[in-house]
N, C-alpha and C positions, 0 to 999 in steps of 0.2 A: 504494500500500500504506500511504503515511503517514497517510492519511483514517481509518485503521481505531484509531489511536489514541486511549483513551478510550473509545471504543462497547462497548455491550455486548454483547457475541456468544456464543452457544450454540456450542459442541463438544460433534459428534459422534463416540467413541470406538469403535474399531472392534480386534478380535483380529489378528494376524498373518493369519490366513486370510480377516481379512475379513469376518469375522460382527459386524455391530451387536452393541454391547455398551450401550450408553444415552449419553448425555448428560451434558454438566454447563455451567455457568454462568457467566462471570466478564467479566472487563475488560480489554480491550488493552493493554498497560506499553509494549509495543517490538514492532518489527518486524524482520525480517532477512531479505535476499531470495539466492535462489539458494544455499541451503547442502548441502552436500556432508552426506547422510544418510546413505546407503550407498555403497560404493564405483560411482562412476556415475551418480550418483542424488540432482540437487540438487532442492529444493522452497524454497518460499517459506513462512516461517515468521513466527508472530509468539508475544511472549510476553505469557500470561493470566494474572493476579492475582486475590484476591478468590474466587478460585473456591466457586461454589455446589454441592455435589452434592446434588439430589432426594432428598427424602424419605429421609435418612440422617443419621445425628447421626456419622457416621465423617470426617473431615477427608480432601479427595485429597491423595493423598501422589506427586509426579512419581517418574521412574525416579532420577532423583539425590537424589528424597530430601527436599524441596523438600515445604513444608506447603501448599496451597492457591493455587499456583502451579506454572507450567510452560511448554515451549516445544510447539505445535502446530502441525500443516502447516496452511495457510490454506484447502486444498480441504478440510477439516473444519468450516468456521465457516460459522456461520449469525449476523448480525447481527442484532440485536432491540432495538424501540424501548422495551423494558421488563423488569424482571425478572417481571412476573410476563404476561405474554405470554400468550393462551391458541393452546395448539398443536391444530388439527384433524384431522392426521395426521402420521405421521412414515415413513421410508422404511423 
């Protein structure tokens, strides 16, 4: 998981239910493995800086509050050798 420090990785943000919701951009700061998400329910996490959001001039704001940064589950990331990547499909 330390490998992912630095790179740049795409999050893909997804609703409670699980519906795709888009994307966004940034940069690995830290990593944290196995954390207790919900009761029962650890995931491997890292935290993303720098964040980019597409085609919006609105800054991501995390659940805490947090301007263009945040923590994300790592089965969310997609790692990319550029920010400006071109995507051919997405899921």
């Amino acid at each position: 998981m330390h490998n992912l420090i630095g790179r740049h990785v795409r999050v893909h943000l997804y609703t409670v239910a699980g519906t795709t919701i888009g994307t966004i951009q940034g940069r690995v700061a830290d990593v944290a493995a196995r954390v207790e998400v919900a009761p029962g329910m650890k995931k491997d996490l890292v935290y993303v800086v720098d964040i980019d959001v597409p085609d919006s001039d609105t800054p991501y704001l995390s659940s805490s509050g947090g301007e263009n940064e945040g923590w994300f589950a790592i089965q969310d990331l997609e790692v990319v050798e550029s920010e400006d990547q071109f995507r051919w499909f997405t899921n």
